[in-house]
N, C-alpha and C positions, 0 to 999 in steps of 0.2 A: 467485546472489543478485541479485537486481534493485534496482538504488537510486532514488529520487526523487532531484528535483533540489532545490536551493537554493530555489529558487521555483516552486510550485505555486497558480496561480490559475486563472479563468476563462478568461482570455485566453492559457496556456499547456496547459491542461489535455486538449484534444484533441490536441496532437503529442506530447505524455508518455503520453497512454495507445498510443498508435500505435505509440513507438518501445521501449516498455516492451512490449507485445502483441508484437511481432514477436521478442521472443527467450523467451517466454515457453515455449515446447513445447522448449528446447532445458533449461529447467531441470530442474534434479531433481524425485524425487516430492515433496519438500515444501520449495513455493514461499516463498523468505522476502526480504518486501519491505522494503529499508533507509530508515528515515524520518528516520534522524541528522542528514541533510544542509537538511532543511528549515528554514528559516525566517523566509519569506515564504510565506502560504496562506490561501487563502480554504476553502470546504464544496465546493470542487471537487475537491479534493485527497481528499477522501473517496467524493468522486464515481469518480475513478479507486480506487483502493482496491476498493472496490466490483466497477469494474467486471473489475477485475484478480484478483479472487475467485471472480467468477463465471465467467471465464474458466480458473480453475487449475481449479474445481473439475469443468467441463465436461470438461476433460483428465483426470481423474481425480486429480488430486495434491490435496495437502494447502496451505493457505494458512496463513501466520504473517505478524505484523509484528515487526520493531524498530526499536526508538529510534523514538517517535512523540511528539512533544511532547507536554507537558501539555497546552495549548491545545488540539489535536486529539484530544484520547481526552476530553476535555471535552467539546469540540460533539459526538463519538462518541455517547456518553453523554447527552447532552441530545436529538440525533435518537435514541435509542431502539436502535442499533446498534452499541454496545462488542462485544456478541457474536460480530459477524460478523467484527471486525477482531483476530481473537486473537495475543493479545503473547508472545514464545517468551519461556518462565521460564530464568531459567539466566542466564548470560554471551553476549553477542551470538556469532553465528554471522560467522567471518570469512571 
């Protein structure tokens, strides 16, 4: 499972996708990103998401979130891409 950090902004958001990307091909086939921990975030934070998707799904795995605040499955949803950032149904994955 990969987690965000507490803080995800503009000015963090290139060494989170970095240090996230480098363990990414060791995860299983389906990628599941931890957003619990968030709660400082700008639309960068979905920026990574994004590109952290495009990335699992280049490997061939599958991409999930959980725990993504409200606030960000909001802005998700008002850019037009809740779709791409899919929420695992169930009890989190631990």
């Amino acid at each position: 499972m990969l987690k965000l950090p507490q803080t995800l902004t503009q000015t963090t958001a290139m060494a989170c996708l970095r240090d996230l990307s480098a363990t990414l091909g060791a995860q299983p086939e389906q990628v599941v990103v931890d957003a619990q921990a968030l709660s400082r975030f700008d639309s960068a934070a979905l920026a990574v998401l994004l590109a952290l998707r495009r990335q699992a799904l280049t490997l061939h795995k599958t991409f999930i979130t959980v725990g993504l605040p409200q606030r960000l499955s909001d802005l998700a949803g008002l850019y037009g891409i809740s779709e791409l950032l899919p929420a695992q149904v169930g009890s989190p994955v631990k």
